[in-house]
GUBABA-35645 format. One record per residue (C-alpha): x, y, z; residue number from 0; residue in three letters. Coordinates in steps of 0.02 Angstrom, whole numbers. Example, Ala and Ser with C-alpha at 12.3 -4.5 7.8 and 13.67 -1.06 7.14 Angstrom:
2
       x       y       z    k    r
     615    -225     390    0  ALA
     684     -53     357    1  SER
***
This chain:
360
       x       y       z    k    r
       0       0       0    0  UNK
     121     125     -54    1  UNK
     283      51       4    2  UNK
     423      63    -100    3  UNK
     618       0     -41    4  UNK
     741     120     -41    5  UNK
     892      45      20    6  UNK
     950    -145      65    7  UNK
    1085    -238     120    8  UNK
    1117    -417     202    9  UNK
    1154    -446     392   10  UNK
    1131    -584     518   11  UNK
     949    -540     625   12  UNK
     945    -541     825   13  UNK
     844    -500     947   14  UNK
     865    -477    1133   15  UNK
     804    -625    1243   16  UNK
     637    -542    1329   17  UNK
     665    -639    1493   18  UNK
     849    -580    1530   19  UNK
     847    -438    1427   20  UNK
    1054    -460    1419   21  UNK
    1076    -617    1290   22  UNK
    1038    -612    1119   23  UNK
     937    -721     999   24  UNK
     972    -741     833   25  UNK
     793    -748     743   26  UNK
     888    -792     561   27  UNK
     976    -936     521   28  UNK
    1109    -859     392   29  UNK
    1126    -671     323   30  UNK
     956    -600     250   31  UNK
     880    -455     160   32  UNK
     867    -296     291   33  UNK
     781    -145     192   34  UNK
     717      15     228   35  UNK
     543      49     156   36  UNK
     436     221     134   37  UNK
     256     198     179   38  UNK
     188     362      49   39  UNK
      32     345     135   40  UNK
      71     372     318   41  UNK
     246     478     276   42  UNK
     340     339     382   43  UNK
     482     259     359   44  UNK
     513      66     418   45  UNK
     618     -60     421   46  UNK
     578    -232     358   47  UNK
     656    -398     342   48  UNK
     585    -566     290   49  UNK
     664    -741     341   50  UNK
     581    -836     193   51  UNK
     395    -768     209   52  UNK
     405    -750     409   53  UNK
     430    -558     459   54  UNK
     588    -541     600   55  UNK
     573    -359     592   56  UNK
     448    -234     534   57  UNK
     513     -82     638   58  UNK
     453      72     619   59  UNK
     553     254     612   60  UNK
     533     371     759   61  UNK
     638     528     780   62  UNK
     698     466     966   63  UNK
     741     302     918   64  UNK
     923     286     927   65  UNK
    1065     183     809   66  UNK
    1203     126     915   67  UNK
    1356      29     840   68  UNK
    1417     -84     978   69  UNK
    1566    -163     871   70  UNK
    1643    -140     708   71  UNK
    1518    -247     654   72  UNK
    1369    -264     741   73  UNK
    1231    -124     789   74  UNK
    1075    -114     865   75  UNK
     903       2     903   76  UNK
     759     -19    1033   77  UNK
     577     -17     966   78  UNK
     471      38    1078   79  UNK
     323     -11     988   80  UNK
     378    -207     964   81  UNK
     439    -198    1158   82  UNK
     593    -274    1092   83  UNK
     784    -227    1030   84  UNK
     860    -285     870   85  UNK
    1029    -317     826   86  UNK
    1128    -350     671   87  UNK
    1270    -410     616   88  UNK
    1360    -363     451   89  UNK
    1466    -445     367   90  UNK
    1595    -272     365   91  UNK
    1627     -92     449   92  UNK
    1586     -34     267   93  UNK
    1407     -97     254   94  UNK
    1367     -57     445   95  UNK
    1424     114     428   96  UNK
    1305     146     271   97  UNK
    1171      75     356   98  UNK
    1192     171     511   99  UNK
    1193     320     371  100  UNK
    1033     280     332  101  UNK
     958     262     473  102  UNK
    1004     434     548  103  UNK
     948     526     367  104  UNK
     769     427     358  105  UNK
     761     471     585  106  UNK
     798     643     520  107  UNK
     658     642     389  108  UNK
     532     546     507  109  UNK
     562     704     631  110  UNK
     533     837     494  111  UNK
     385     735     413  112  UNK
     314     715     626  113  UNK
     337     922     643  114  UNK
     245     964     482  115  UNK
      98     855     549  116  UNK
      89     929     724  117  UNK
      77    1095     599  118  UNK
     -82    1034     507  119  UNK
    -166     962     662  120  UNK
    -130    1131     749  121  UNK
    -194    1215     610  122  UNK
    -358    1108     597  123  UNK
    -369    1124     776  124  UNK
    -398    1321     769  125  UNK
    -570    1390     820  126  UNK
    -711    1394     684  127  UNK
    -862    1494     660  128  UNK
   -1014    1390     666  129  UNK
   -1116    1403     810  130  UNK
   -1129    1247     956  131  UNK
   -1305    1246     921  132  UNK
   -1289    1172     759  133  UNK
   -1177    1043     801  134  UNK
   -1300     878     841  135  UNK
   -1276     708     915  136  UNK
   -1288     560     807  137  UNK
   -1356     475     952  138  UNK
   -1487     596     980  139  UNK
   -1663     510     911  140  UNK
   -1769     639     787  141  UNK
   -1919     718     891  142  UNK
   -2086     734     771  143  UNK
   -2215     869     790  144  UNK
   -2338     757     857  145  UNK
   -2216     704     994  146  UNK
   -2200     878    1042  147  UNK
   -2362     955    1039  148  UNK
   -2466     931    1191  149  UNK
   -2663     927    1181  150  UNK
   -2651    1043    1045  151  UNK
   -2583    1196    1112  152  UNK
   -2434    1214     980  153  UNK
   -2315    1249    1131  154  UNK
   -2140    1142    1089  155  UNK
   -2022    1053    1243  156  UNK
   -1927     903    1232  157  UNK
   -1929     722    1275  158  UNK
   -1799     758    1409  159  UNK
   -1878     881    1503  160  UNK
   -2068     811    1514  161  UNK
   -2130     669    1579  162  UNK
   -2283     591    1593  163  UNK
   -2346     631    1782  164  UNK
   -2270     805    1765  165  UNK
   -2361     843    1598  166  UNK
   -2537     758    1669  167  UNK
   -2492     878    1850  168  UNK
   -2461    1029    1756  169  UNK
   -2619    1023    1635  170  UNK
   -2734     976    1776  171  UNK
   -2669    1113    1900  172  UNK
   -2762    1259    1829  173  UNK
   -2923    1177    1804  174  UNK
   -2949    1127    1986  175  UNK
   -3026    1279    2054  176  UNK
   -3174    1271    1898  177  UNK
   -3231    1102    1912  178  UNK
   -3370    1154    2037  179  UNK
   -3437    1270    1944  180  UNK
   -3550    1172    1822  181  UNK
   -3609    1025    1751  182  UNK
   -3559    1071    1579  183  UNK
   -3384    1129    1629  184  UNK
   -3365     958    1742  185  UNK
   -3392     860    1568  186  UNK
   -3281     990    1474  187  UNK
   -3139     953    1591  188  UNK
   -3162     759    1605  189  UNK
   -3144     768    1424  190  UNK
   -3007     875    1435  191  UNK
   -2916     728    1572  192  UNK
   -2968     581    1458  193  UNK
   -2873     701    1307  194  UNK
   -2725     714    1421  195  UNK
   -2732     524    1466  196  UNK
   -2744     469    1296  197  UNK
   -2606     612    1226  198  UNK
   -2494     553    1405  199  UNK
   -2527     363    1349  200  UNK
   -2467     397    1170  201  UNK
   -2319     514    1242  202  UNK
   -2274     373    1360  203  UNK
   -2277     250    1202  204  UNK
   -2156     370    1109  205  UNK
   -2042     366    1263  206  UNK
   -2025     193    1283  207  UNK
   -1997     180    1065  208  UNK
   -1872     299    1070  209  UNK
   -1785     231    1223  210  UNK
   -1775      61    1108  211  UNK
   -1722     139     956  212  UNK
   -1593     243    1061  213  UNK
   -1538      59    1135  214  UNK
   -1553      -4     957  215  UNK
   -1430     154     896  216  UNK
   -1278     113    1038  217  UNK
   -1299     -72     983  218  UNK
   -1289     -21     803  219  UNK
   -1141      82     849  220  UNK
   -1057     -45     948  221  UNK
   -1072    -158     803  222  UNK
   -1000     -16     694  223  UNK
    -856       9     795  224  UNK
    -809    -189     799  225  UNK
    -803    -175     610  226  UNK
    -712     -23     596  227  UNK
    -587     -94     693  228  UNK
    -581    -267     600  229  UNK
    -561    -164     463  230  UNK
    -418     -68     536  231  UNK
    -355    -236     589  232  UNK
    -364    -277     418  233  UNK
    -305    -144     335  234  UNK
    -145    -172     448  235  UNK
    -127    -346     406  236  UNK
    -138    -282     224  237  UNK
      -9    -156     223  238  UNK
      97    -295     309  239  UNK
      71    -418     194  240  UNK
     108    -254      56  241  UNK
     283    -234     140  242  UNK
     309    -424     128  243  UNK
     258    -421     -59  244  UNK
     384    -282     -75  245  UNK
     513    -372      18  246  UNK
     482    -519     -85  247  UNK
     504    -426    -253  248  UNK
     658    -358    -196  249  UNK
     730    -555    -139  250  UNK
     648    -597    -299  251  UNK
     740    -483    -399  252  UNK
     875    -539    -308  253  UNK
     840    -723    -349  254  UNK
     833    -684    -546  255  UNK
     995    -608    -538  256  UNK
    1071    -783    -460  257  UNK
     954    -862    -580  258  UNK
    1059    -766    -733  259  UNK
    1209    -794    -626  260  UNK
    1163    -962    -648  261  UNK
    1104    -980    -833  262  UNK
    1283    -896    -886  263  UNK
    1385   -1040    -781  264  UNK
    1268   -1171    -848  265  UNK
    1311   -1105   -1043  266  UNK
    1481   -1120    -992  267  UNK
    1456   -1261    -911  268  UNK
    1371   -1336   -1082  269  UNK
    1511   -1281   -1192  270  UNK
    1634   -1356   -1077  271  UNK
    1523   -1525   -1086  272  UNK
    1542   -1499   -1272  273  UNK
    1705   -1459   -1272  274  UNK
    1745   -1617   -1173  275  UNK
    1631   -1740   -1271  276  UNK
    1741   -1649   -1416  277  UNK
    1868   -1706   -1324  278  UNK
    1810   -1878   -1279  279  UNK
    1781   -1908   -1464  280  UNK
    1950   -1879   -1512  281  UNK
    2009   -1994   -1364  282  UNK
    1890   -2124   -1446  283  UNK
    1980   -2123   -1610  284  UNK
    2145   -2114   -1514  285  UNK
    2083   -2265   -1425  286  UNK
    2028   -2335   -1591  287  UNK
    2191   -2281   -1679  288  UNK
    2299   -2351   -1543  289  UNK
    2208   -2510   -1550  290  UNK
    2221   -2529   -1708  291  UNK
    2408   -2508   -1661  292  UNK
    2421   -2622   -1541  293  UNK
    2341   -2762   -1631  294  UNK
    2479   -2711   -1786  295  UNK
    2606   -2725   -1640  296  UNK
    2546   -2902   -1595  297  UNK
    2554   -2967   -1770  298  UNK
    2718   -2871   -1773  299  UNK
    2758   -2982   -1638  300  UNK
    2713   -3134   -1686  301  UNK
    2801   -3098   -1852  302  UNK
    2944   -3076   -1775  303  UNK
    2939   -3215   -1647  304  UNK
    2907   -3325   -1795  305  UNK
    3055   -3250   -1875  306  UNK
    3186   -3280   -1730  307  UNK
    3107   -3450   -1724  308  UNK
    3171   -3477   -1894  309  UNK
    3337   -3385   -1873  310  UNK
    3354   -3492   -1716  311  UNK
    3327   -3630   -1816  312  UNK
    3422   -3556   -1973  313  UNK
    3571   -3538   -1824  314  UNK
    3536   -3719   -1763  315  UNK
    3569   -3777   -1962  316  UNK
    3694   -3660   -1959  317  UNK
    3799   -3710   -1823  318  UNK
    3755   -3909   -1862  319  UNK
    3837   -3866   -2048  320  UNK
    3958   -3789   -1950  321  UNK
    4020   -3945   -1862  322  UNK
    3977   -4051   -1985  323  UNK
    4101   -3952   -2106  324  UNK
    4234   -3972   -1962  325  UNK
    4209   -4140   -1953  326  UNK
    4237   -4138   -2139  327  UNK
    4375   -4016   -2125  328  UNK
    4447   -4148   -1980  329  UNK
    4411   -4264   -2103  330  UNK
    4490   -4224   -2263  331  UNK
    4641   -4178   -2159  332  UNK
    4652   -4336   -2095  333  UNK
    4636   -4412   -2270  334  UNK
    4771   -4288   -2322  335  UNK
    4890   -4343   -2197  336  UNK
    4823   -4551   -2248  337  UNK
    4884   -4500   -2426  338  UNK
    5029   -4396   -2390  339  UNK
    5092   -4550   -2278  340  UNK
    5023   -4659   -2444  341  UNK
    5119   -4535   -2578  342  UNK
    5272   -4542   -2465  343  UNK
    5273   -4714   -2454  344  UNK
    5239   -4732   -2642  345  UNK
    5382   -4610   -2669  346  UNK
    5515   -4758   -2583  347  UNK
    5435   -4894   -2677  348  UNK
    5455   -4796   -2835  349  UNK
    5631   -4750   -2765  350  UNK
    5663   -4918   -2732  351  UNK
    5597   -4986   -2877  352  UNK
    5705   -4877   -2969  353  UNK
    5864   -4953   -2873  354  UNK
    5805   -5124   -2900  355  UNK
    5812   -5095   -3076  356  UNK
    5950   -5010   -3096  357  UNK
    6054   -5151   -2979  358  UNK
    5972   -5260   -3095  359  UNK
***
């Protein structure tokens, strides 16, 4: 209801313990929104903070409330009002020195905004020209002519100031002395008294009507009053629920921002996921190339154990050729030194041959 926040910042919310009036109680689990509001329609300033959609503080401004810093980062005020003292705790000197700022400029415009009321009311309070007399009670029930005429005679009084045995008393006292006069003027005046009895009966009627209607009227008023003040009570609970809505659209504003916040690390997020299943691609075709590599490796392998198998066994041939041509080697020299022992010995038969047939 024509709230609008002016200022916020986050703080830890306490409160002082009501029984020992020393301790405090924190009435927030972690740092909230604190905000000062401007109520248009009052000219008041408050301040309002919301733990989810409970309400730990809906304080209002008064010019002798009082902002005390008891630390570099804590400070507190007394609210008369809510018969209780707040506290809070900021999270640096920085943030409770601008909201101790703040408090001070909206005191000073709560005291300026307080004086130019007492100016109005003093000025609406100033005597005025109409006359008491035509000032009337809405209590006061409307008096017809008929009520106010008696027997005729045009003369007007009030309910409040005749009643029944005074009227009857009055009308009767001047006609005593002439009732023995005459016949005629003994009927004239026992019509007169059975006028008077039937104008006292229907005056004593009206009485008792407007005494009920006059009951009727406080009970109607009574009832009035109970409404008015639900709707006061209502109205309250409205403008509440209006600084809660504001509160709400501030923390929601607040939320969207995180929610942005949170849409630009999820992109990022997203085009890191893509530039890791980029990534996990290539490492599949790695995988796949190095596979392919290791299965060329194997067969490279196996090639070439199935190649120093046959060089082992090309070696093995070798080395049995080896020996078997040293064996040959061992022997053909063997039959070289049979035949040079043969050729020698040939060589002396020849010789002696020859000397046999020359002694011959």
């Amino acid at each position: 209801l024509g709230q609008q926040p002016i200022y916020s910042t986050r703080a830890h919310v306490f409160q002082i313990d009501p029984n020992t009036k020393k301790n405090w109680m924190p009435t927030s689990k972690h740092a909230v929104t604190v905000s000062y509001f401007y109520d248009s329609t009052r000219n008041v300033y408050r301040i309002i903070s919301l733990d989810g959609s409970k309400a730990i503080i809906n304080s209002t401004i008064t010019p002798n409330m009082t902002f005390t810093k008891t630390s570099h980062k804590f400070g507190q005020w007394a609210d008369s009002r809510a018969n209780t003292v707040y506290g809070l705790g900021f999270s640096s000197e920085h943030h409770l020195a601008k909201f101790a700022d703040k408090f001070a400029e909206y005191k000073e415009a709560a005291r300026m905004a307080k004086e130019k009321s007492l100016e109005k009311m003093e000025l609406a309070s100033s005597p005025s020209q109409e006359s008491p007399a035509d000032i009337h009670s809405p209590l006061t029930p409307p008096v017809t002519a008929d009520l106010c005429r008696i027997n005729g005679t045009g003369d007007d009084v009030t309910l409040s100031d005749v009643s029944p045995n005074s009227m009857l008393q009055s009308d009767l006292s001047p006609t005593t002395p002439t009732l023995a006069h005459s016949p005629t003027t003994n009927k004239h005046w026992e019509a007169e008294l059975a006028t008077l009895k039937s104008n006292n009966a229907k005056l004593t009627a009206a009485l008792l009507e407007s005494t009920a209607n006059v009951k009727q009227w406080k009970q109607q008023l009574a009832a009035y009053q109970e409404e008015a003040e639900r709707l006061h009570k209502r109205v309250s609970e409205l403008e509440s629920q209006s600084s809660q809505t504001n509160v709400i659209k501030s923390q929601k504003t607040e939320l969207n921002q995180t929610i942005e916040e949170l849409e630009c690390t999820l992109k990022a997020k997203e085009e890191e996921m893509v530039r890791l299943k980029e990534e996990v691609e290539n490492a599949k075709q790695l995988q796949t190339q190095k596979d392919e590599l290791t299965k060329k490796l194997e067969d490279t392998d196996l090639r070439n154990k199935e190649l120093e198998e046959q060089l082992a066994d090309l070696e093995q041939r070798l080395e049995s050729s080896q020996v078997d041509q040293e064996n040959l080697r061992k022997n053909l020299k063997t039959l070289l030194e049979i035949l040079d022992g043969k050729i020698f010995e040939l060589t002396e038969l020849r010789d002696n041959l020859a000397k046999l047939i020359e002694d011959s």
